[in-house]
mmCIF file as gemmi writes it, N, C-alpha and C atoms, coordinates in Angstrom:
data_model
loop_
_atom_site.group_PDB
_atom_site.id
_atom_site.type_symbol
_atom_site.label_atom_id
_atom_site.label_alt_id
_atom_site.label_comp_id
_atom_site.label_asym_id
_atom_site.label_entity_id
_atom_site.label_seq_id
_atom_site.pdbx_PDB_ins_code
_atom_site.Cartn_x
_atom_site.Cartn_y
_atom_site.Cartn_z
_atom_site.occupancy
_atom_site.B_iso_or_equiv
_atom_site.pdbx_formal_charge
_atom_site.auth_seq_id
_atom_site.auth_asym_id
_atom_site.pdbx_PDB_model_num
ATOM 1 N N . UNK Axp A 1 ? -26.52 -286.369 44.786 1 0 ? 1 A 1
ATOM 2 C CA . UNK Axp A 1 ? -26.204 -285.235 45.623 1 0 ? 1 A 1
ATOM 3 C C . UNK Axp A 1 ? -25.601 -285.756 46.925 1 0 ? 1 A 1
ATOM 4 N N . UNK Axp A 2 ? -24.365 -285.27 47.355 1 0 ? 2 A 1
ATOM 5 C CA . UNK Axp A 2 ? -23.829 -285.714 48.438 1 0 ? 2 A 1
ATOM 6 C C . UNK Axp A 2 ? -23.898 -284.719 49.97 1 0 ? 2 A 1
ATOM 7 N N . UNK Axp A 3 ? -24.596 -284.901 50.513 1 0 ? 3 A 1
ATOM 8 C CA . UNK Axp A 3 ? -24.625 -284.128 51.719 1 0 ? 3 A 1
ATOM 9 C C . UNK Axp A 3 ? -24.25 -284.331 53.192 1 0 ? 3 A 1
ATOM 10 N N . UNK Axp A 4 ? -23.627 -283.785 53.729 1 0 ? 4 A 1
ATOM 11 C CA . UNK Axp A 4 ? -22.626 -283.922 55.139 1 0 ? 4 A 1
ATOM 12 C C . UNK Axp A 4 ? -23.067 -284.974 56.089 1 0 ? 4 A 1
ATOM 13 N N . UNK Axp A 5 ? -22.267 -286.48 56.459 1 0 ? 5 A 1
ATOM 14 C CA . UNK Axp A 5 ? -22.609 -286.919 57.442 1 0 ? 5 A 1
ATOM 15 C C . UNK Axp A 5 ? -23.391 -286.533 58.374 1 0 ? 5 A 1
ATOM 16 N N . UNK Axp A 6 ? -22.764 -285.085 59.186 1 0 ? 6 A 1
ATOM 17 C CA . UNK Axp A 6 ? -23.353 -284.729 60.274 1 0 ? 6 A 1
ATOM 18 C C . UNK Axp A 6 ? -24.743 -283.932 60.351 1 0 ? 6 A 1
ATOM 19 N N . UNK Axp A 7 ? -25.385 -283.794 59.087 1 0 ? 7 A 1
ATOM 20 C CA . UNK Axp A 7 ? -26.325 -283.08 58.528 1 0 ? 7 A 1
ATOM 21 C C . UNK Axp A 7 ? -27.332 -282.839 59.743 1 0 ? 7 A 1
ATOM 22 N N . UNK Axp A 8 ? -27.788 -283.727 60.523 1 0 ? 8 A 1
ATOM 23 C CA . UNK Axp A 8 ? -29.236 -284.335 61.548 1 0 ? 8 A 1
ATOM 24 C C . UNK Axp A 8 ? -28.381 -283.331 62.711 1 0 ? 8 A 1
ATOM 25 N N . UNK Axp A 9 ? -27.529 -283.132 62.977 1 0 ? 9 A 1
ATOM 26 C CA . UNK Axp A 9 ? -26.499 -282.701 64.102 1 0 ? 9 A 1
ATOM 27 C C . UNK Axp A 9 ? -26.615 -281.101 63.936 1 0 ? 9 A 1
ATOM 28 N N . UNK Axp A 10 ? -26.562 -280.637 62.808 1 0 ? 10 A 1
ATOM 29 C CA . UNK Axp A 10 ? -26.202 -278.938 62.415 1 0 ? 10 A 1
ATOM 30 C C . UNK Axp A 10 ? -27.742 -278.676 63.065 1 0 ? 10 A 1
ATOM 31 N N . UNK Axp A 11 ? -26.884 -277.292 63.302 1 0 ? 11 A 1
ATOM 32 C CA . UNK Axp A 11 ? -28.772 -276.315 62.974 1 0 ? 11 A 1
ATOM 33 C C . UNK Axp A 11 ? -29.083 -276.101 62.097 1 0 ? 11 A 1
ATOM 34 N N . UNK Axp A 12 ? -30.386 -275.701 62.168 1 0 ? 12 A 1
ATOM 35 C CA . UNK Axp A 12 ? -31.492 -275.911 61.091 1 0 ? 12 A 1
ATOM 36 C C . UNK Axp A 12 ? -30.714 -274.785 59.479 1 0 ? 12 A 1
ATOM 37 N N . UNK Axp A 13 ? -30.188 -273.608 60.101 1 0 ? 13 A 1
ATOM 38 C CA . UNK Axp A 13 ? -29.552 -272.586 59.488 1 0 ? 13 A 1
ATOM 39 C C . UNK Axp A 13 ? -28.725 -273.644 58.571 1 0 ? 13 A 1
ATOM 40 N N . UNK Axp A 14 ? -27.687 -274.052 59.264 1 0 ? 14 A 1
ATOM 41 C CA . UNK Axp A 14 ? -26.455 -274.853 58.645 1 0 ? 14 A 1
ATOM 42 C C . UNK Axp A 14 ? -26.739 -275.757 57.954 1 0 ? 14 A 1
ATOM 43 N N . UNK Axp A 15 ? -27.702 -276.296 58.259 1 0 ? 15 A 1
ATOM 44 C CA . UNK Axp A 15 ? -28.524 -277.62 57.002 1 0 ? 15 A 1
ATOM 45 C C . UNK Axp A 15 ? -29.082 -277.535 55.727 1 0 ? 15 A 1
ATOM 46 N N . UNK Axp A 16 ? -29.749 -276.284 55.834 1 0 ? 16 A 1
ATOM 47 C CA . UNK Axp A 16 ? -30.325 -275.385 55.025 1 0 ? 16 A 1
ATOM 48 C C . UNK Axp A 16 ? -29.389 -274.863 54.004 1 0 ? 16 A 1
ATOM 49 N N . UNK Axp A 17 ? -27.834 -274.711 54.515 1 0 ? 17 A 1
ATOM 50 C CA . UNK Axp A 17 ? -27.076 -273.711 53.742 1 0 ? 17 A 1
ATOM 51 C C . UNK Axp A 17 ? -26.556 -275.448 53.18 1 0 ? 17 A 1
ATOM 52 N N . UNK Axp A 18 ? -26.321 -276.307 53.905 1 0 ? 18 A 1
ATOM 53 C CA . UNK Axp A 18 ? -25.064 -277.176 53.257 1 0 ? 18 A 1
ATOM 54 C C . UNK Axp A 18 ? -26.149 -277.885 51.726 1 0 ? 18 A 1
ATOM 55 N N . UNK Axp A 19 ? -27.795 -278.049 52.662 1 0 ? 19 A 1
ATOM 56 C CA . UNK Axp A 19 ? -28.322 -278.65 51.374 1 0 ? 19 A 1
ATOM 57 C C . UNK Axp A 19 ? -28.303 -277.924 50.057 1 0 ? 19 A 1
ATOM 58 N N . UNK Axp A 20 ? -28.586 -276.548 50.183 1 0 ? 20 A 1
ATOM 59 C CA . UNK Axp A 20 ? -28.702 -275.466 49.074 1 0 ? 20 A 1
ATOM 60 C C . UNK Axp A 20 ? -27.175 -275.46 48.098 1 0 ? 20 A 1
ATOM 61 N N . UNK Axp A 21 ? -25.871 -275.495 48.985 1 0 ? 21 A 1
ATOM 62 C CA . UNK Axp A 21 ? -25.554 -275.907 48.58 1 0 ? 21 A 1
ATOM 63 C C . UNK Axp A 21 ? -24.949 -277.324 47.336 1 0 ? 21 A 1
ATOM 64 N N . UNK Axp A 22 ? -25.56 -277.865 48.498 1 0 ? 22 A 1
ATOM 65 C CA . UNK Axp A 22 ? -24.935 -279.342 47.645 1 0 ? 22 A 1
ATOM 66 C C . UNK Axp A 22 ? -25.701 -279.768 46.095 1 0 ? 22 A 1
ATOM 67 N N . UNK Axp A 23 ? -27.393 -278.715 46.301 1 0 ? 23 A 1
ATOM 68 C CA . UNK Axp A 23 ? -28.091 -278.179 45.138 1 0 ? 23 A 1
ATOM 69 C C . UNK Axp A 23 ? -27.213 -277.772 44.117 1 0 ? 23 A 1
ATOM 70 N N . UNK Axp A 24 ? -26.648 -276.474 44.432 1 0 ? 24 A 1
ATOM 71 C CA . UNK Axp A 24 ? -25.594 -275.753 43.737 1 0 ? 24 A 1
ATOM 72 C C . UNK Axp A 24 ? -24.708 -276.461 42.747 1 0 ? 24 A 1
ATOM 73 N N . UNK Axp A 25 ? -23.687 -277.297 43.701 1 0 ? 25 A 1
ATOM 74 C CA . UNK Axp A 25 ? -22.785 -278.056 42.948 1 0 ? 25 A 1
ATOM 75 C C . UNK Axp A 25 ? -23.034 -279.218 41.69 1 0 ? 25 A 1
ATOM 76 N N . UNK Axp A 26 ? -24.494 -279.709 42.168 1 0 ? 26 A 1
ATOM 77 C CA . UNK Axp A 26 ? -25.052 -280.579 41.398 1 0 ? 26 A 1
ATOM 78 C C . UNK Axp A 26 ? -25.816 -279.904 39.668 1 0 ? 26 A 1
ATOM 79 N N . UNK Axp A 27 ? -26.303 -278.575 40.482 1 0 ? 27 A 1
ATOM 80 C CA . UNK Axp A 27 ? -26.109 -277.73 38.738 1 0 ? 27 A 1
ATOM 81 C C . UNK Axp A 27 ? -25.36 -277.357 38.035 1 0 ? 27 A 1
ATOM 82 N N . UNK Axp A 28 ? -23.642 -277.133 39.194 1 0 ? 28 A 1
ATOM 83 C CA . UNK Axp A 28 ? -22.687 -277.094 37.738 1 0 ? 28 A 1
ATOM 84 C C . UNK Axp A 28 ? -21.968 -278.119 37.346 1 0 ? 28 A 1
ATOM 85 N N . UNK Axp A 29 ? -22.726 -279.467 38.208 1 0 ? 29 A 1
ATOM 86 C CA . UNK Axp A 29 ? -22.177 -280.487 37.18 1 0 ? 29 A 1
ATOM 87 C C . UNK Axp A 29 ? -22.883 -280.772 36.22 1 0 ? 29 A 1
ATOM 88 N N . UNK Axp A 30 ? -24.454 -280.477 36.402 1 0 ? 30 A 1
ATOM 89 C CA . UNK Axp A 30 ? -24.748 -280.249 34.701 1 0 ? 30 A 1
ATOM 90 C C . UNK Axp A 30 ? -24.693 -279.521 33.854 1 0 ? 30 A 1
ATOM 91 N N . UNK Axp A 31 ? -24.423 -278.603 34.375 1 0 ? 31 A 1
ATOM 92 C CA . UNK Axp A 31 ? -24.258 -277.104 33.191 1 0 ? 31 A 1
ATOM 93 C C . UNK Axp A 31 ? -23.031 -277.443 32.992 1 0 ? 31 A 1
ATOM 94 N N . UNK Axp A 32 ? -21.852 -277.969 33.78 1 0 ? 32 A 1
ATOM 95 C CA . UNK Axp A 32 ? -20.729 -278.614 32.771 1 0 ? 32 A 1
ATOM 96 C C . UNK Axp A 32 ? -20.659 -279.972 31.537 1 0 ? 32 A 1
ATOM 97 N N . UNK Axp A 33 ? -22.272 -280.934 32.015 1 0 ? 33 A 1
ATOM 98 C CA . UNK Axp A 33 ? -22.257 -281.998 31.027 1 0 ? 33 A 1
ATOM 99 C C . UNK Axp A 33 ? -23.458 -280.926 29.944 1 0 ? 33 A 1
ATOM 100 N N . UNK Axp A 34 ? -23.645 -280.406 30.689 1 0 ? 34 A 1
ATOM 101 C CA . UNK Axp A 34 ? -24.698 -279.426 29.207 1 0 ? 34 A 1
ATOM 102 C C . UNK Axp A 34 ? -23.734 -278.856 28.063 1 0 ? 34 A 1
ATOM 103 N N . UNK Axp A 35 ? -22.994 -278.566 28.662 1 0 ? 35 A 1
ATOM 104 C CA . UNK Axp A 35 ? -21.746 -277.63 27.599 1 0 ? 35 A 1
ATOM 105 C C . UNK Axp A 35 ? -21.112 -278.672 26.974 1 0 ? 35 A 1
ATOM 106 N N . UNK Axp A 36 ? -20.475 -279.881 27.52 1 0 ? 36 A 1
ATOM 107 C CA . UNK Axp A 36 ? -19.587 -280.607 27.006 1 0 ? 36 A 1
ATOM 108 C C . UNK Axp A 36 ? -20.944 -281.781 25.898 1 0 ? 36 A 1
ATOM 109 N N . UNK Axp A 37 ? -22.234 -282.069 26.068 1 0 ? 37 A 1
ATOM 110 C CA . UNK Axp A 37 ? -22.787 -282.516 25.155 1 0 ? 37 A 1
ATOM 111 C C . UNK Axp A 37 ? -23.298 -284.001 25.688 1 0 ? 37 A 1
ATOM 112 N N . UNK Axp A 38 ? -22.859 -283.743 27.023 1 0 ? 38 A 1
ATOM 113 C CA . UNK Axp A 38 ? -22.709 -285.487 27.812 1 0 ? 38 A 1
ATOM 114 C C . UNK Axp A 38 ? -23.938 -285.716 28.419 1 0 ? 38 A 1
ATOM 115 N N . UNK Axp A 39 ? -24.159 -286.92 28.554 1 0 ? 39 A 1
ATOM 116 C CA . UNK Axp A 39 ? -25.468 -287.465 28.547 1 0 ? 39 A 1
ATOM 117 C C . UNK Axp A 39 ? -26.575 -288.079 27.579 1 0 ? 39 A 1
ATOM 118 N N . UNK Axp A 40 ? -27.836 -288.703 27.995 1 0 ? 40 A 1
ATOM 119 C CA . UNK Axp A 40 ? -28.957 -289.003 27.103 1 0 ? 40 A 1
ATOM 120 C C . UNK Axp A 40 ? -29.406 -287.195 27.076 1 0 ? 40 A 1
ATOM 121 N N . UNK Axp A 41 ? -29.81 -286.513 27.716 1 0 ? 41 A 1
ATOM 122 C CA . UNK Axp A 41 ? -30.612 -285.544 28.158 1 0 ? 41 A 1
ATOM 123 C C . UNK Axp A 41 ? -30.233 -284.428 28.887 1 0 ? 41 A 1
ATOM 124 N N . UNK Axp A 42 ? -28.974 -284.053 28.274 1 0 ? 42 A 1
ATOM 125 C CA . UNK Axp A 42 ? -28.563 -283.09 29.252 1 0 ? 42 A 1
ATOM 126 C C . UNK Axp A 42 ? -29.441 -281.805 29.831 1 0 ? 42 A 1
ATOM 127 N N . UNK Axp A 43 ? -29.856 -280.922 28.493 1 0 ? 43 A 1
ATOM 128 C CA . UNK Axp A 43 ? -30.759 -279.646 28.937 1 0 ? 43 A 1
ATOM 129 C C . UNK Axp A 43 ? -31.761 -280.227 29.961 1 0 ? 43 A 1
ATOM 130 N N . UNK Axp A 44 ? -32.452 -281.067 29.549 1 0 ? 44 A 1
ATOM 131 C CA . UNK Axp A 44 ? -33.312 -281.68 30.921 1 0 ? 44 A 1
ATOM 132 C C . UNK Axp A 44 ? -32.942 -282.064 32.024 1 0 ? 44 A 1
ATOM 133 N N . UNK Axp A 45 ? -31.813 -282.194 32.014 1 0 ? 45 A 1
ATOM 134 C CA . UNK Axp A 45 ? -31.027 -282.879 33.413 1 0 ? 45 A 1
ATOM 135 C C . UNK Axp A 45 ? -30.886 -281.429 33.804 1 0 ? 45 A 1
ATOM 136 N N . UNK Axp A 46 ? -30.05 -280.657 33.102 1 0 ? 46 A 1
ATOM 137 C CA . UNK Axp A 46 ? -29.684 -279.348 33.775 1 0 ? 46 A 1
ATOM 138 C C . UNK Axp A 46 ? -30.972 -278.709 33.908 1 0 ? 46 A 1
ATOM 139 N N . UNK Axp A 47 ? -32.031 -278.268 33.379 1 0 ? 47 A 1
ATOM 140 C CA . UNK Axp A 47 ? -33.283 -277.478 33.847 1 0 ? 47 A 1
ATOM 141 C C . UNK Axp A 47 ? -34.117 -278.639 35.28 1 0 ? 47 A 1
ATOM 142 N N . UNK Axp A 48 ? -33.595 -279.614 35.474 1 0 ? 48 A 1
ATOM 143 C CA . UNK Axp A 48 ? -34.271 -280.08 36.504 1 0 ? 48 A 1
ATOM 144 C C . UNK Axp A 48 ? -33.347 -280.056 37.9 1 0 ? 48 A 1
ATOM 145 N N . UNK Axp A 49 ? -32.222 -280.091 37.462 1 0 ? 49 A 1
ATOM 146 C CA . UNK Axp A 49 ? -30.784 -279.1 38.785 1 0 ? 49 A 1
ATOM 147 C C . UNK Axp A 49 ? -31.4 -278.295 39.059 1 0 ? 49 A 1
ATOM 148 N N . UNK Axp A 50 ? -31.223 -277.067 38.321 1 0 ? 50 A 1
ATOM 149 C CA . UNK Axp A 50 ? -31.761 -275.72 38.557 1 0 ? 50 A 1
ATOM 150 C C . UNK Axp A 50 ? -33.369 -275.704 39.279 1 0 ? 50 A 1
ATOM 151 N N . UNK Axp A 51 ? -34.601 -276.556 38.883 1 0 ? 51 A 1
ATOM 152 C CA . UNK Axp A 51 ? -35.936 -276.521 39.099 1 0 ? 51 A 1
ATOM 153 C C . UNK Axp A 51 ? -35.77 -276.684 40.565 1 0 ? 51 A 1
ATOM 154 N N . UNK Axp A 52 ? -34.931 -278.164 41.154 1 0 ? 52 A 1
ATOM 155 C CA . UNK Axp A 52 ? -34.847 -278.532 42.966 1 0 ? 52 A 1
ATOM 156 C C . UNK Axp A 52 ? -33.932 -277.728 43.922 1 0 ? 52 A 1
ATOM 157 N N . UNK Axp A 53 ? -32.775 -276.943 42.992 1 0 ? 53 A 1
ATOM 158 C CA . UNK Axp A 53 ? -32.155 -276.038 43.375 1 0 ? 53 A 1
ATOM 159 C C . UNK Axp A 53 ? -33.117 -274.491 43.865 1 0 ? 53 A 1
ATOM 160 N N . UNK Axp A 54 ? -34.185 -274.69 43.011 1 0 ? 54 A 1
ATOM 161 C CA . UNK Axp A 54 ? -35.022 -273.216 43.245 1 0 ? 54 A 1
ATOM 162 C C . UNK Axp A 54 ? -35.864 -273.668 44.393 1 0 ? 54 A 1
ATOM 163 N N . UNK Axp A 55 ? -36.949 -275.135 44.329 1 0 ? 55 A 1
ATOM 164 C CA . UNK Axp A 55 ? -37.204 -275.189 44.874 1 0 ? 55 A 1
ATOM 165 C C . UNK Axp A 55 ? -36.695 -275.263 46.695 1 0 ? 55 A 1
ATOM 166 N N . UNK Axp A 56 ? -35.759 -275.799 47.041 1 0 ? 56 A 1
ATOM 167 C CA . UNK Axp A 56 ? -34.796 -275.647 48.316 1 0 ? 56 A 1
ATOM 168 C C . UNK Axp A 56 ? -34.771 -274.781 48.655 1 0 ? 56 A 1
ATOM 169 N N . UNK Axp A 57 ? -34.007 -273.449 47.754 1 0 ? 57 A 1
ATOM 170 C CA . UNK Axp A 57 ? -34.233 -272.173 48.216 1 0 ? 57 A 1
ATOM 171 C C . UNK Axp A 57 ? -35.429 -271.767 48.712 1 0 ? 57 A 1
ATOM 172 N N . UNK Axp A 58 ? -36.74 -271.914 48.226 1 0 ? 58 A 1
ATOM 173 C CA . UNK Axp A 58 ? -37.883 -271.376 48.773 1 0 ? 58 A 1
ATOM 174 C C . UNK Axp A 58 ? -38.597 -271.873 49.653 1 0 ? 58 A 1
ATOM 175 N N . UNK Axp A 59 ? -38.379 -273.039 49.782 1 0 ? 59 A 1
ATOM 176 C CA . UNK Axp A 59 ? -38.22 -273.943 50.957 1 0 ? 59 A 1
ATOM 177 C C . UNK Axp A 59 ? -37.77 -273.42 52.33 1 0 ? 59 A 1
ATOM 178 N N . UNK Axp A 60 ? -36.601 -273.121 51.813 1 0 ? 60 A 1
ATOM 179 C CA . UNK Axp A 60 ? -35.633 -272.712 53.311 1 0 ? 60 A 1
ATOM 180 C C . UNK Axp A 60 ? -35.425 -271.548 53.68 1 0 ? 60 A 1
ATOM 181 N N . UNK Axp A 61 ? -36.47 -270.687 52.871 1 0 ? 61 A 1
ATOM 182 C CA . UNK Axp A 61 ? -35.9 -268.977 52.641 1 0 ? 61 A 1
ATOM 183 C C . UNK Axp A 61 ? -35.686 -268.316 53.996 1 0 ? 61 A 1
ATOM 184 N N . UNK Axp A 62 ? -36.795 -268.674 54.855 1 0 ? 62 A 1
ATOM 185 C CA . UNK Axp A 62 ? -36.568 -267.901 56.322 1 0 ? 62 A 1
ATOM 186 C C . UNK Axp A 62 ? -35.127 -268.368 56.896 1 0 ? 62 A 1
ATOM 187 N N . UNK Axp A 63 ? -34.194 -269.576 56.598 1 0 ? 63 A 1
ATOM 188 C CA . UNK Axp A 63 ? -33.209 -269.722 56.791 1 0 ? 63 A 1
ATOM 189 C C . UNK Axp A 63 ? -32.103 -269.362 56.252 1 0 ? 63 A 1
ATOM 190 N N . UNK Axp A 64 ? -32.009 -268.891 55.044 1 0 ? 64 A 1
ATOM 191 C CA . UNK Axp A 64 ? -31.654 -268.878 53.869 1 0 ? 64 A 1
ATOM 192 C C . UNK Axp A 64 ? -31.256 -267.054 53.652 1 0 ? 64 A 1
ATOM 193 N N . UNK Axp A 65 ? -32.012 -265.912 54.278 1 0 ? 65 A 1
ATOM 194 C CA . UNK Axp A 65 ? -32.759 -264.864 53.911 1 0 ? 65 A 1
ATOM 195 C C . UNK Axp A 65 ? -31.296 -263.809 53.963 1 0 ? 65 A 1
ATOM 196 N N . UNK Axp A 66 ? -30.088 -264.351 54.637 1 0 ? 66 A 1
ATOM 197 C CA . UNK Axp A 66 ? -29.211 -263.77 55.245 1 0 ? 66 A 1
ATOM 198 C C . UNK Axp A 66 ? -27.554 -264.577 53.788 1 0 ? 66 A 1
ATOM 199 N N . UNK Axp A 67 ? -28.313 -265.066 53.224 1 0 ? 67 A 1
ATOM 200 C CA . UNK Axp A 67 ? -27.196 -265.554 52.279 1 0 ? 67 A 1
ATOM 201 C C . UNK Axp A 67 ? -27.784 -265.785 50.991 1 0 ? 67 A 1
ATOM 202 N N . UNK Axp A 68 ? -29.1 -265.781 50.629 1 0 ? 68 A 1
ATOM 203 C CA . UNK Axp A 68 ? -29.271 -265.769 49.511 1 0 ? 68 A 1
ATOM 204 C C . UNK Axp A 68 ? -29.963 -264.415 48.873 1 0 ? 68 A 1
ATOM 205 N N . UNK Axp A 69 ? -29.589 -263.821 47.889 1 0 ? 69 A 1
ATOM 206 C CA . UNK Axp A 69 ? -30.345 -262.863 47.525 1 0 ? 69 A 1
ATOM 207 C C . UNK Axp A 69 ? -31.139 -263.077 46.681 1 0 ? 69 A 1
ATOM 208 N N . UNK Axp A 70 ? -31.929 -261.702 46.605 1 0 ? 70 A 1
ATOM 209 C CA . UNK Axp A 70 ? -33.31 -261.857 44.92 1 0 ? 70 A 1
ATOM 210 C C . UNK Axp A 70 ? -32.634 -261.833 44.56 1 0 ? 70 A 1
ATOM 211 N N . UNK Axp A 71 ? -31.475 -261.184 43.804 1 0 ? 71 A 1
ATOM 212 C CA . UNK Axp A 71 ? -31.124 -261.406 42.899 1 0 ? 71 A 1
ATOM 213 C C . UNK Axp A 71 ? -30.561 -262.583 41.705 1 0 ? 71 A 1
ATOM 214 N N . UNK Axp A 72 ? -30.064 -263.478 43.394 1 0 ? 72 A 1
ATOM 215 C CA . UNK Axp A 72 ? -29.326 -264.35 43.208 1 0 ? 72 A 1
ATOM 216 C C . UNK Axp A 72 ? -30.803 -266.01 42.69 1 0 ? 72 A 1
ATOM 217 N N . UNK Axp A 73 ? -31.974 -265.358 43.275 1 0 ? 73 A 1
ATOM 218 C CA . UNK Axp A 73 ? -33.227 -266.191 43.208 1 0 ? 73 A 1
ATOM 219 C C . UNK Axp A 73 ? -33.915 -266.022 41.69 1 0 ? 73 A 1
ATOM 220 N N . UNK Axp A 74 ? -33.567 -264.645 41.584 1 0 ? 74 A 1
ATOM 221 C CA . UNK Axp A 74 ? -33.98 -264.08 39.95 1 0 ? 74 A 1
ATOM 222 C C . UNK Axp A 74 ? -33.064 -264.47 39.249 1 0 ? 74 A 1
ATOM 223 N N . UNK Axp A 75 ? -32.047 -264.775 38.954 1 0 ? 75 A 1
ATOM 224 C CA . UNK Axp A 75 ? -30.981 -265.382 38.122 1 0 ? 75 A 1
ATOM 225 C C . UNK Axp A 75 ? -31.04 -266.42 37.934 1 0 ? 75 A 1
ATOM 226 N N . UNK Axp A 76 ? -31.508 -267.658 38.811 1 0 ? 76 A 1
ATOM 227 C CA . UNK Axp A 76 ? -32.107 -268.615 38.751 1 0 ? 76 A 1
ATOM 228 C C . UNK Axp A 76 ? -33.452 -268.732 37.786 1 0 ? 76 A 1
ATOM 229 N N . UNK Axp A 77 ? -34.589 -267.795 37.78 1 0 ? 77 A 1
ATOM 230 C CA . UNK Axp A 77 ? -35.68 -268.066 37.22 1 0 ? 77 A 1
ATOM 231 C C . UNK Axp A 77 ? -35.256 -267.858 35.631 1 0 ? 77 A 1
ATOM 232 N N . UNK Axp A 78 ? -34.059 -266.782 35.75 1 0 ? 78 A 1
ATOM 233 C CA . UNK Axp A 78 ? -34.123 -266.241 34.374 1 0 ? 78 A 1
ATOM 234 C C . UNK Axp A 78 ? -33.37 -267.278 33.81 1 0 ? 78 A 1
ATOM 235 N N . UNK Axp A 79 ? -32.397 -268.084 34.05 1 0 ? 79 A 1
ATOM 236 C CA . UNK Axp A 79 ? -32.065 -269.607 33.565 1 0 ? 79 A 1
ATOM 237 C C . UNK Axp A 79 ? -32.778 -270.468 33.087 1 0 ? 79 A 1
ATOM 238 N N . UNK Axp A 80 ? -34.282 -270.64 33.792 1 0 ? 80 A 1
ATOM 239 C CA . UNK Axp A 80 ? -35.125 -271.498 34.036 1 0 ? 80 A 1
ATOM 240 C C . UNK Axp A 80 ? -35.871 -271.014 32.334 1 0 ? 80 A 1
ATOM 241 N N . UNK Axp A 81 ? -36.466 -269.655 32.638 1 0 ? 81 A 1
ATOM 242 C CA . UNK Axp A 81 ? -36.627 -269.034 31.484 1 0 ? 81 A 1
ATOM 243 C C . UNK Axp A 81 ? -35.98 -269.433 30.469 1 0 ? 81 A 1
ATOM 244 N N . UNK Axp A 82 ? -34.978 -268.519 30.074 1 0 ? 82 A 1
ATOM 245 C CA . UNK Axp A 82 ? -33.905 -268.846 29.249 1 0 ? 82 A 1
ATOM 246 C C . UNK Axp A 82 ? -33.704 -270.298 28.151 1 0 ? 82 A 1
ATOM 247 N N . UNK Axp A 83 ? -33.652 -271.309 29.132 1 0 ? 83 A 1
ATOM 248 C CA . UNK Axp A 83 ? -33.593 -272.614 28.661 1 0 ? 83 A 1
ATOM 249 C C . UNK Axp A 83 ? -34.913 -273.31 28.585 1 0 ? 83 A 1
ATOM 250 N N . UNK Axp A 84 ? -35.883 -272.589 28.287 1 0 ? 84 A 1
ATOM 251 C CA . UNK Axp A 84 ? -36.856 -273.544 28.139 1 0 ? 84 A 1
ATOM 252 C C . UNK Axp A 84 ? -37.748 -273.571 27.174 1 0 ? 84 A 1
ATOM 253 N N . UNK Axp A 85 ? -37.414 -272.384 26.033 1 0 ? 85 A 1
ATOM 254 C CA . UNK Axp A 85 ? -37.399 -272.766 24.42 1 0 ? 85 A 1
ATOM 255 C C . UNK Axp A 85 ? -37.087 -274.151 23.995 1 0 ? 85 A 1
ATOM 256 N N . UNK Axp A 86 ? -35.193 -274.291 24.739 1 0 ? 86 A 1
ATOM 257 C CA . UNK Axp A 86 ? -34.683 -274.972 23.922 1 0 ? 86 A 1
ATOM 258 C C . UNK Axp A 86 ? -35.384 -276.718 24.542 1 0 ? 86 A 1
ATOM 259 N N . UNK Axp A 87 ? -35.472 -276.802 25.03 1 0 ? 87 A 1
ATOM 260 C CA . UNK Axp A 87 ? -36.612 -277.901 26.124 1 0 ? 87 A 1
ATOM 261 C C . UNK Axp A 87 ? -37.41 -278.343 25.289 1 0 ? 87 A 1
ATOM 262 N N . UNK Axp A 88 ? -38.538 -276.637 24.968 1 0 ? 88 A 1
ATOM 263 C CA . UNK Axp A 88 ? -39.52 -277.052 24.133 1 0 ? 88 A 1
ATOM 264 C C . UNK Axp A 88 ? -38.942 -278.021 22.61 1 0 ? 88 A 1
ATOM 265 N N . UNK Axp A 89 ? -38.25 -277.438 22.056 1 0 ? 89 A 1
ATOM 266 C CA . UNK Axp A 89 ? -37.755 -277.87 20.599 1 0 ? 89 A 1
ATOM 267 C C . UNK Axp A 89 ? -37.717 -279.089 21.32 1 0 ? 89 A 1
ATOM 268 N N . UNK Axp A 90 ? -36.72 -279.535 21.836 1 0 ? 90 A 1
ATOM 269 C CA . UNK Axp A 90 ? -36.291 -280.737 21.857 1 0 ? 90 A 1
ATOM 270 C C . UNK Axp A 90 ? -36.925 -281.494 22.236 1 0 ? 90 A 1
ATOM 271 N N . UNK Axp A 91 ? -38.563 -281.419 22.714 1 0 ? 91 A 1
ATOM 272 C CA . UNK Axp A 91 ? -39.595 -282.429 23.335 1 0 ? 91 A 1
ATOM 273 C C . UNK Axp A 91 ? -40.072 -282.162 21.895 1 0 ? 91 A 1
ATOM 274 N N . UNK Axp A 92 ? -40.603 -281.131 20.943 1 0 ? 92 A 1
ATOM 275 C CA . UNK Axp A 92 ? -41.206 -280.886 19.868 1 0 ? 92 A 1
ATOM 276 C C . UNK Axp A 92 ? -40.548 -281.812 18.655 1 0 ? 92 A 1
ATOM 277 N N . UNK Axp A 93 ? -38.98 -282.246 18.579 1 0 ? 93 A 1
ATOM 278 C CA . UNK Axp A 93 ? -38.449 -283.137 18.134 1 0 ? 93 A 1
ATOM 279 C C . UNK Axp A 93 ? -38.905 -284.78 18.165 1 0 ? 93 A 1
ATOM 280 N N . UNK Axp A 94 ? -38.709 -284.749 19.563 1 0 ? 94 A 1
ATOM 281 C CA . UNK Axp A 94 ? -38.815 -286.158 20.03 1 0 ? 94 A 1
ATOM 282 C C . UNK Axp A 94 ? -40.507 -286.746 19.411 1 0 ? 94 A 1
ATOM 283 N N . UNK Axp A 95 ? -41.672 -285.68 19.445 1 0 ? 95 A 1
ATOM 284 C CA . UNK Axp A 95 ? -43.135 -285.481 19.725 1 0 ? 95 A 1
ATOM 285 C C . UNK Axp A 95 ? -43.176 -286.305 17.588 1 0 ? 95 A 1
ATOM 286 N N . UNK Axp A 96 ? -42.325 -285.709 17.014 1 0 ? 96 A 1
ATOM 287 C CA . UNK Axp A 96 ? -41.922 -286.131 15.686 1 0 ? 96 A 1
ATOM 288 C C . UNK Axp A 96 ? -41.694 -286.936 15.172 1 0 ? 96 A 1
């Protein structure tokens, strides 16, 4: 995850948004190696983007409260949801 030189310098607001960000970008580079098949572990790589991505948000929410929505926090869980059948199988594989 790459985050802004000046990071220590911003306010607390702006730090908050660039880290959440830089969260962001780092899940659709796995949800792009999830799709394309790349990696040892992709679904796990991508459900653990998404897991530090949620966590940050709730982290920073009083900073956060003016740019992130529920909705946008519930779309997240329902991902989290979503993909974690396929998690199970694939630890239920490995367990084999």
């Amino acid at each position: 995850m790459k985050l802004p030189a000046d990071l220590l310098t911003e306010s607390p607001a702006e730090a908050a948004r660039d880290i959440a960000l830089a969260q962001l970008e780092a899940c659709k580079k796995r949800a792009r190696e999830l799709a394309a098949g790349k990696g040892k572990d992709p679904l796990h790589d991508f459900r653990v983007s998404v897991r530090r991505l949620r966590s940050t948000l709730r982290a920073w929410k009083p900073l956060l409260r003016k740019r992130v929505k529920k909705k946008h926090t519930k779309a997240l869980a329902d991902v989290q949801t979503a993909t974690g059948g396929g998690r199970d199988c694939e630890v239920a594989v490995e367990w084999i």
